[in-house]
N, C-alpha and C positions, 0 to 999 in steps of 0.2 A: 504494500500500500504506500509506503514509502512516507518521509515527511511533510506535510503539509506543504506548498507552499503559500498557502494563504495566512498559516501560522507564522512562517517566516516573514511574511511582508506588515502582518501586524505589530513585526517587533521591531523591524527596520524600518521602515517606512517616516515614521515618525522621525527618526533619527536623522534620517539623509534629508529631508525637508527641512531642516534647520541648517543643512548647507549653503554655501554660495555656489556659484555653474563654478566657477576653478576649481571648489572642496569638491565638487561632486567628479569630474574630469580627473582629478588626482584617484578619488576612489573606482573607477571605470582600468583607468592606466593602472591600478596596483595592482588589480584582479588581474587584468589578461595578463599583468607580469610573471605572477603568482601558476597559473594555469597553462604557461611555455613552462616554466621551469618546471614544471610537472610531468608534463604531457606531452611538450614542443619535439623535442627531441627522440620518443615514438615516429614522428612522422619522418625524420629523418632515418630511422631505422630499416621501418616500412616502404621505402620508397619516395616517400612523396617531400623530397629536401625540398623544393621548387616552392611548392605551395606552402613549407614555412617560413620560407624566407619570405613570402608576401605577407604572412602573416606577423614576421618580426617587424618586418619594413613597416607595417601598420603599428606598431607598436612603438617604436621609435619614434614615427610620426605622433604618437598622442603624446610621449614623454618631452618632446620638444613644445609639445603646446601646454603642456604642465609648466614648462620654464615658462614659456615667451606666448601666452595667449595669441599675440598678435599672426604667429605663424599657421593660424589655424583657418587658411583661405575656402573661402565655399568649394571653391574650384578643386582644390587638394582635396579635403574631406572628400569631393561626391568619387573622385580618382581615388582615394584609398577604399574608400566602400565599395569601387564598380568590381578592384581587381581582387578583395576578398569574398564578395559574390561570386565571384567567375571560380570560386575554389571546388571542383569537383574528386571528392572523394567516394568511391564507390564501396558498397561491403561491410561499413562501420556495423557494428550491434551496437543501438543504444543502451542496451540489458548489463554489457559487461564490462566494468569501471576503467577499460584502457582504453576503447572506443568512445566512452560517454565522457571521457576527459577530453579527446581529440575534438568531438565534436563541440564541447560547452565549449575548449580553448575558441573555436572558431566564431561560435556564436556567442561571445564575451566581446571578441574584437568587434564584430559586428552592431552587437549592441551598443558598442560605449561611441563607434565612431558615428552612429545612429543618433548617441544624445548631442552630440558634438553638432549635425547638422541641423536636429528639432528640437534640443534643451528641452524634453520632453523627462519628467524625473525618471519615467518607468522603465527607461533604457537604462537607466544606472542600476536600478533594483533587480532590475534582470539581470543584469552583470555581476551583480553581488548575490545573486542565489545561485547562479551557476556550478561554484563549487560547492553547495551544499548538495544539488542533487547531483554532483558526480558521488558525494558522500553516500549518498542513496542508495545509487548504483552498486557501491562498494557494502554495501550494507546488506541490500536485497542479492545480492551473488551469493548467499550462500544457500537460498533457499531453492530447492528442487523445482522444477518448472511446473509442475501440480501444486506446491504448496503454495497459500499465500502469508507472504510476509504479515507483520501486526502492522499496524498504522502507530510511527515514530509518534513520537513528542519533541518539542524543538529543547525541553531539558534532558534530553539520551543524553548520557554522557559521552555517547558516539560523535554527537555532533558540535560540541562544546568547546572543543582547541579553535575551530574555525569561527565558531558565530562570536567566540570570545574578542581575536584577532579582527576581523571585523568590529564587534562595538568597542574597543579600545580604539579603535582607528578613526570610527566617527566622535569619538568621545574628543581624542586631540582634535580633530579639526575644529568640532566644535568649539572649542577653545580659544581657536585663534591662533593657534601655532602653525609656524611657519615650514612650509613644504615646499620640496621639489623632487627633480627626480632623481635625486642624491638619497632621498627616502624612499627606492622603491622594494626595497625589504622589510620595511620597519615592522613592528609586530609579528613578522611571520621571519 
């Protein structure tokens, strides 16, 4: 059954909403950092170096507009969004947590360069559940394909390193402390 995500959004949500679009763009850029250094280098394993390297390139591009706002041109954004759409990976299983990393890495970048062009909050919140339900994934693999998983709770201690690192991370932004992307490990 997996964890809620509408559990998750009633405990973030609130949280990321007291951001500014920079705080929120720094939290978009931390996630997909977080979700290469996990997952990015699968795809290089598997064949597909090409389409991480579009996906790094995207990501660099958000870390530079983490520095310099100003480098964050329509024009650029709608080009990093076309060539991360054009990313065709065939075969993935969503079901099983090395596949369901590859794909949330993708659709992290996706979503954050999405708030990037519509300042839209729920592309960020999408971005920040992504590795919870790769957690999921990694959670519901152990159950036989007849069984059904219990329906998580967002206090499993399963999923509590990551939502911790998360609300510690909106906690400093909120705060006012100062970010770049010299902080794209902090917490984690």
């Amino acid at each position: 059954m997996a964890l809620p995500y509408s559990a998750y959004k009633k405990k973030v949500q609130p949280e990321l909403a007291k951001l500014s679009p920079e705080q929120l763009l720094f939290v978009g850029a931390w996630t997909t950092e977080y979700l290469d250094r996990q997952y990015g280098t699968i795809l290089d394993g598997d064949g597909f170096a090409r389409e991480h390297e579009v996906l790094q390139n995207a990501i660099a591009f958000l870390w530079k507009g983490v520095d310099d706002p100003a480098t964050l041109v329509e024009a650029d954004v709608k080009k990093q969004l076309k060539q991360v759409r054009n990313i065709d990976i065939d075969g993935l299983d969503f079901a099983k947590p090395k596949d369901c990393g590859i794909l949330k890495l993708m659709e992290a970048v996706e979503s954050t360069l999405s708030y990037v062009k519509d300042r839209k909050l729920d592309g960020i919140l999408m971005t920040a559940w992504f590795p919870m339900d790769v957690l999921n994934a990694q959670k519901d693999e152990k159950y036989v394909m007849n069984e059904t998983p219990p329906k998580y709770k967002l206090d499993d201690p399963f999923f509590a390193e990551e939502l911790e690192a998360q609300l510690k991370l909106l906690a400093y932004l909120a705060e006012g402390k100062a970010f770049s992307s010299a902080n794209k490990s902090i917490f984690r």
